[in-house]
Structure formats: structure tokens, C-alpha cells
N, C-alpha and C positions, 0 to 999 in steps of 0.2 A: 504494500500500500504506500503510495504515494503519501510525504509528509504534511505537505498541508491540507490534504483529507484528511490525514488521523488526527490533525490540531480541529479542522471544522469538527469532526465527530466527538474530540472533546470539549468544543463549544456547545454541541448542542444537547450533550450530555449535562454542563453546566446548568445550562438554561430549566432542562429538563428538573434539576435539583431546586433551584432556583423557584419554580414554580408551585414546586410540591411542599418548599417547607412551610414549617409555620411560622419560626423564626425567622423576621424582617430581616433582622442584621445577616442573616446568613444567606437571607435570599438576596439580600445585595451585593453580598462578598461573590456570592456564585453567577450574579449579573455580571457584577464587574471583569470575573473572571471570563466569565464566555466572551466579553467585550474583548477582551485582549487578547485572547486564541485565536480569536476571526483576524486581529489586527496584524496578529504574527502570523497566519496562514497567509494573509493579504502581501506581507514583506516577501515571504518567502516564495510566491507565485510570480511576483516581479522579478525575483532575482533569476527565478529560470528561465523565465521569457527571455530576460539581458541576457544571457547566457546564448542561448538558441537562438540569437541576432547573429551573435560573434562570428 
């Protein structure tokens, strides 16, 4: 599996947590976190495309 698949799938794994808790604080820790998996998957799918220019 391709890396920034496996970071979306633990984005949306996050989310998934995120949505179920009942703890706020912890749904927002796990918001924030799927926020930044998508962001790092985001970095990482540019770098291959740069890459596959070359």
C-alpha cells in the first residue's frame, strides 16, 4: 500500500474515533489529528508527482 493511502486511512480512522467519542477533548484531539494525516498525505503526494516530473 501506497503511503499516503495508509496516512488517509488513518485519517479517516481518526475521524471515525473522533465521532464516536463522548469525550469532547478527545474528539478534538482525534479531529485535529485526522486534520494533519490528510495534510501529511497531501505533502507526500506532491513530492511524488515532483518526483515523476524529473
Amino acid at each position: 500500500m501506497k503511503m499516503a493511502k495508509a496516512i488517509r486511512q488513518q485519517a479517516a480512522t481518526a475521524e471515525r474515533v473522533a465521532a464516536s467519542s463522548v469525550d469532547a477533548d478527545v474528539a478534538d484531539q482525534m479531529k485535529s489529528l485526522a486534520h494533519a494525516f490528510r495534510a501529511q498525505a497531501e505533502i507526500i503526494k506532491k513530492k511524488q508527482k515532483k518526483k515523476k516530473k524529473k
